[in-house]
C-alpha distance (Angstrom), angle and dihedral (degrees) to the residues before:
residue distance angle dihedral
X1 . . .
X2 4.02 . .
X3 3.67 97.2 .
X4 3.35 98.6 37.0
X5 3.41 95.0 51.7
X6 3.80 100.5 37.2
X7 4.27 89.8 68.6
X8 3.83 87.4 68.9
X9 4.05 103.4 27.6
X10 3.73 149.6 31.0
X11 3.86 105.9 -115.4
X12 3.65 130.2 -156.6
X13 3.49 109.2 -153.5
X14 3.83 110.8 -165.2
X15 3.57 141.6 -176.8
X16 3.11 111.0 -133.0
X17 3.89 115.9 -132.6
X18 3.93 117.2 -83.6
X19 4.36 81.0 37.7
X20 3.46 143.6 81.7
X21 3.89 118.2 -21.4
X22 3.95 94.2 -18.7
X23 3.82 129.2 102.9
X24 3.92 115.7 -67.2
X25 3.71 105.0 -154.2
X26 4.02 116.7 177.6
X27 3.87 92.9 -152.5
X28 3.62 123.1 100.9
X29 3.76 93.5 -139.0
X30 3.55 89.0 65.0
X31 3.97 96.8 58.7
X32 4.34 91.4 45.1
X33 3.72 104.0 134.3
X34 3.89 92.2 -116.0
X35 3.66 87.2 53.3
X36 3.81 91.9 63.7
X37 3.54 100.2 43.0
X38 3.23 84.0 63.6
X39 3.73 97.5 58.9
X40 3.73 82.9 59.2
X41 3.65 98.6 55.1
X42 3.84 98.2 44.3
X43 4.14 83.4 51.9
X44 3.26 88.3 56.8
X45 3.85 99.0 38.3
X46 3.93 82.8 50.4
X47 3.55 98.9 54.6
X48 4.31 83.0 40.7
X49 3.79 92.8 -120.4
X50 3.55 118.7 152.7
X51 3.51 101.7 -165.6
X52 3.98 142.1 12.6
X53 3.64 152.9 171.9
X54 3.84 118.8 -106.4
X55 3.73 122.6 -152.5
X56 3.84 115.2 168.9
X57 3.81 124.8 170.0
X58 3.92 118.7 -159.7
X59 3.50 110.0 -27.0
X60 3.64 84.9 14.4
X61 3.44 90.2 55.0
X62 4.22 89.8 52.3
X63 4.07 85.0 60.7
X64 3.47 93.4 41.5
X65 3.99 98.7 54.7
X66 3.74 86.9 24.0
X67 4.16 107.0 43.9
X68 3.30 112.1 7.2
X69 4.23 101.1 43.8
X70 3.61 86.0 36.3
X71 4.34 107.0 46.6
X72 3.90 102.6 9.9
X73 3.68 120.3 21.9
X74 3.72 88.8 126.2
X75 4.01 86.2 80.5
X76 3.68 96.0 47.8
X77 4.10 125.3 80.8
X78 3.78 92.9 -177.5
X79 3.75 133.1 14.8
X80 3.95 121.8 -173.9
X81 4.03 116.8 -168.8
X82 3.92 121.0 -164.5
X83 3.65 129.2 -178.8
X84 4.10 98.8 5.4
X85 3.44 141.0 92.1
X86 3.86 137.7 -128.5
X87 3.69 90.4 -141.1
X88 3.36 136.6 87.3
X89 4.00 120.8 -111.1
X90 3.13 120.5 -93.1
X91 3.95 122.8 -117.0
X92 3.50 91.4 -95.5
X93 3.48 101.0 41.6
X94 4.21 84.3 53.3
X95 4.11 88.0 56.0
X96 3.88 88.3 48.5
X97 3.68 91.9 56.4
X98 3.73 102.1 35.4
X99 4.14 78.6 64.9
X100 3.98 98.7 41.4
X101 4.13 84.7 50.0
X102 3.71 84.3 50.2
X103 3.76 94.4 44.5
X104 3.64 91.4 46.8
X105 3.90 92.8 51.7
X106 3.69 91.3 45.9
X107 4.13 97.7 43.9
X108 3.88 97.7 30.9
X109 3.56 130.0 -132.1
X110 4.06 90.3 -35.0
X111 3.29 92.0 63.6
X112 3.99 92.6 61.7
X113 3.80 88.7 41.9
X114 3.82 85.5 54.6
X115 3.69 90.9 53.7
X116 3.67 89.5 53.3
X117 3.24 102.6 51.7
X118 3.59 92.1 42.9
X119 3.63 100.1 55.3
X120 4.05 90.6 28.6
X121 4.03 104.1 25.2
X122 4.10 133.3 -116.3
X123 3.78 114.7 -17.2
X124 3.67 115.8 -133.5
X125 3.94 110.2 -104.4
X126 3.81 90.7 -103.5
X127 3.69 98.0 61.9
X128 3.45 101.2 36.9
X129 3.68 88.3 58.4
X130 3.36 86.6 43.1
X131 4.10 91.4 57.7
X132 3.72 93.7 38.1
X133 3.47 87.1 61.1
X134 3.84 97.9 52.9
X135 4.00 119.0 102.7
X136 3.46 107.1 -111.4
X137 3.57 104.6 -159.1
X138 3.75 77.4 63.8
X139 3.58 94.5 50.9
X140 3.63 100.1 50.0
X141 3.59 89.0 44.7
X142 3.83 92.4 59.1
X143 4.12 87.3 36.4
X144 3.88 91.9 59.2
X145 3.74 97.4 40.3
X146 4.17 103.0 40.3
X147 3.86 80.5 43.8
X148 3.77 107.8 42.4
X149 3.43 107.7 24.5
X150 3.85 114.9 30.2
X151 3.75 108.1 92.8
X152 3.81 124.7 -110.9
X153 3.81 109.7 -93.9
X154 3.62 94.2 -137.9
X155 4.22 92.3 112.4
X156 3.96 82.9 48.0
X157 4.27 100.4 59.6
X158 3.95 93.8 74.0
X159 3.75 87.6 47.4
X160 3.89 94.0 59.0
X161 3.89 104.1 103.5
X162 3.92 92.5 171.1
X163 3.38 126.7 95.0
X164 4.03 99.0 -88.2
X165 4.20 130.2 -166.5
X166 4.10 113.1 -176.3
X167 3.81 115.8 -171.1
């Protein structure tokens, strides 16, 4: 979607915190959903933009129903959400990731890669390198937290006053 998109707008590509080149705290508080809103907001405060688009996929998705609807839609004209759900897990679903998290902690980053590309299959080289190289206390942090603890975004859909695509 980055080339495509880049011919008609200016993209900020982020990583998120816990990923890539940003901060990898390994305290909950650091992963609360108003928390990273507010990474979005100061990037865009940085870069003195007033107002943006959002389009997050997955995890992306998470902070977009989860952060961004939620704490800061008042800086966004446009959000687009792929591959998440406003609402919350499901008891089961909970249980399921309370053992990935611990599988991931036990086996290491490869062991979340492994997960991927069993559910999703092979990564290209690039991004599994790119995941390898992640810090996975950081990543289980974020996993547990964004997962367990940020409330469903059901009671946020009627609030969403921008024009909104969900895939």
């Amino acid at each position: 979607y980055v080339s495509g998109l880049s011919k008609d707008y200016k993209l900020i590509l982020v990583d998120a915190r816990g990923h890539g080149l940003s901060d990898k705290p390994h305290v909950k508080e650091a992963y609360r959903a108003e928390v990273m809103a507010a990474d979005y907001t100061t990037i865009l405060d940085d870069l003195k933009i007033p107002k943006a688009s959002y389009f997050g996929y997955s995890m992306g998705g998470r902070i977009g129903f989860g952060c961004i609807a939620r704490y800061d839609l008042s800086r966004f004209n446009a959000i687009i959400i792929g591959g998440a759900s406003p609402y919350g897990a499901t008891d089961i679903e909970k249980q399921a990731n309370i053992k990935r998290t611990a599988d991931i902690q036990a086996g290491g980053m490869q062991a979340l890669v492994d997960f991927f590309e069993g559910r999703e299959g092979a990564m290209p080289p690039a991004r599994k390198a790119q995941m390898l190289n992640n810090d996975v206390t950081a990543i289980v942090t974020m996993m547990q937290t964004s997962q367990l603890e940020w409330p469903p975004a059901t009671d946020v859909l009627p609030k969403i006053n921008v024009p909104t695509l969900l895939f």
